[in-house]
C-alpha positions as CSV (number, residue, x, y, z in Angstrom):
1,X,108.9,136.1,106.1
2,X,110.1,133.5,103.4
3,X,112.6,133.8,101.4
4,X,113.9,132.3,98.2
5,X,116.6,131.7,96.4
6,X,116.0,132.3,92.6
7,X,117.8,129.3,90.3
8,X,118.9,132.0,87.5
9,X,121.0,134.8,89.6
10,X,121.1,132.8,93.0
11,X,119.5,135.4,94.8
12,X,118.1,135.2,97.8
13,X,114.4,137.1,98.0
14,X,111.1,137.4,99.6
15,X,109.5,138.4,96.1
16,X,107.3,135.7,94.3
17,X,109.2,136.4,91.1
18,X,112.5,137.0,90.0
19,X,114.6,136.7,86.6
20,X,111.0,135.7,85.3
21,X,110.6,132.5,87.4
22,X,108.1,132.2,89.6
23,X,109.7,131.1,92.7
24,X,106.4,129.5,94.1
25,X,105.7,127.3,91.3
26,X,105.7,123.5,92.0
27,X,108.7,121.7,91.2
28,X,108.6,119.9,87.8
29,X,107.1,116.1,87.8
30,X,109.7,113.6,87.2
31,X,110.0,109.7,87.6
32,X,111.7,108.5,90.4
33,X,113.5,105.3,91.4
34,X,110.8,104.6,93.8
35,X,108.1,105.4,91.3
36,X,109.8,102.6,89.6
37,X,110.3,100.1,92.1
38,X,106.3,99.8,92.6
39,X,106.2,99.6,89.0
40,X,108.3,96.5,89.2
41,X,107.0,95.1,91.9
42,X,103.0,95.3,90.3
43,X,104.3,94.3,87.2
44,X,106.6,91.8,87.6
45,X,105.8,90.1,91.3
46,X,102.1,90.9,91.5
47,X,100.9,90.6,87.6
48,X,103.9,88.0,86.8
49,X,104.8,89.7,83.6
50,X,108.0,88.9,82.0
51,X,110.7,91.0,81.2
52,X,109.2,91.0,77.4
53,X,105.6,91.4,78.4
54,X,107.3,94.6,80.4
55,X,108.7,96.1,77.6
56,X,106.3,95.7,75.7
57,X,103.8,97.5,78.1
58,X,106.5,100.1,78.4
59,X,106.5,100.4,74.5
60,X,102.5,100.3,74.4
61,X,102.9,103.8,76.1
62,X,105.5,105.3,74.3
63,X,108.7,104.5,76.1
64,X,111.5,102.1,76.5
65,X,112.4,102.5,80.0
66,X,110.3,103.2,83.0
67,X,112.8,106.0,83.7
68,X,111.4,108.4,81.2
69,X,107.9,107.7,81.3
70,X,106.0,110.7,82.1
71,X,103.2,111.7,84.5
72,X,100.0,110.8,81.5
73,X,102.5,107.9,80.6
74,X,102.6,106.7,84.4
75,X,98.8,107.1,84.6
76,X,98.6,104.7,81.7
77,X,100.7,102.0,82.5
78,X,98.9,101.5,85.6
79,X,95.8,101.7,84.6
80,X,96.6,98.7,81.8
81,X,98.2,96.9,84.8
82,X,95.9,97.2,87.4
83,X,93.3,96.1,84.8
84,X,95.6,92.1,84.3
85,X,94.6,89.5,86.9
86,X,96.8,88.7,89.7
87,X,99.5,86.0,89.1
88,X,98.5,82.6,91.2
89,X,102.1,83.2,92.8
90,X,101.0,86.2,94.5
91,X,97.4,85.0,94.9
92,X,99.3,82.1,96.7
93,X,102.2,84.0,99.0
94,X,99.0,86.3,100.2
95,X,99.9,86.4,104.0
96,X,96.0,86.5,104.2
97,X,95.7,82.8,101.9
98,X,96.0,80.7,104.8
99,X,93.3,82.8,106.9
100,X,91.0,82.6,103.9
101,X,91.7,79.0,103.8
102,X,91.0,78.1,107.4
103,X,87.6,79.9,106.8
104,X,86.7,78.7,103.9
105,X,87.2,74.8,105.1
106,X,85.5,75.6,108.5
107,X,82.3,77.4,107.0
């Protein structure tokens, strides 16, 4: 048998409810730093924005830093990211550019 510990009276119980939380419920969505990080990198290595164009995405959906955006927010962003071509720099530093390359000439 499971048991939890409630978060209001710190007791620890096999019940489903207790204090009027239910102990079972999913843990709250949040943004975390590795949320974040692929944020950054789409944005910033694979897109090429600049730190304006950022913010100003970030703004576009409400926020000023990526740290508060929520889970609809998120879901936003990168859809209007994934939506921007590719910077040529990342197009370029492809590991598979140079196979593409090598067919492309021999074909």
């Amino acid at each position: 048998m499971i048991k939890h510990t409630c978060p209001r009276c710190a007791q620890l119980t096999a019940e489903r409810w207790c204090c009027g939380i239910d102990l079972l419920a999913r843990k709250r969505w949040r943004m975390t730093h590795d949320r974040v990080r692929m944020i950054h990198v789409l944005a910033r290595a694979r897109k090429g924005l600049t730190d304006e164009e950022y913010r100003l995405r970030l703004a576009a959906v409400g926020v000023s830093t990526s740290l508060k955006l929520g889970r609809d927010q998120l879901h936003q962003l990168l859809v209007g990211l994934r939506a921007l071509p590719d910077s040529p720099r990342w197009i370029a530093g492809s590991r598979h550019a140079g196979r593409r390359g090598r067919l492309a000439k021999a074909g």
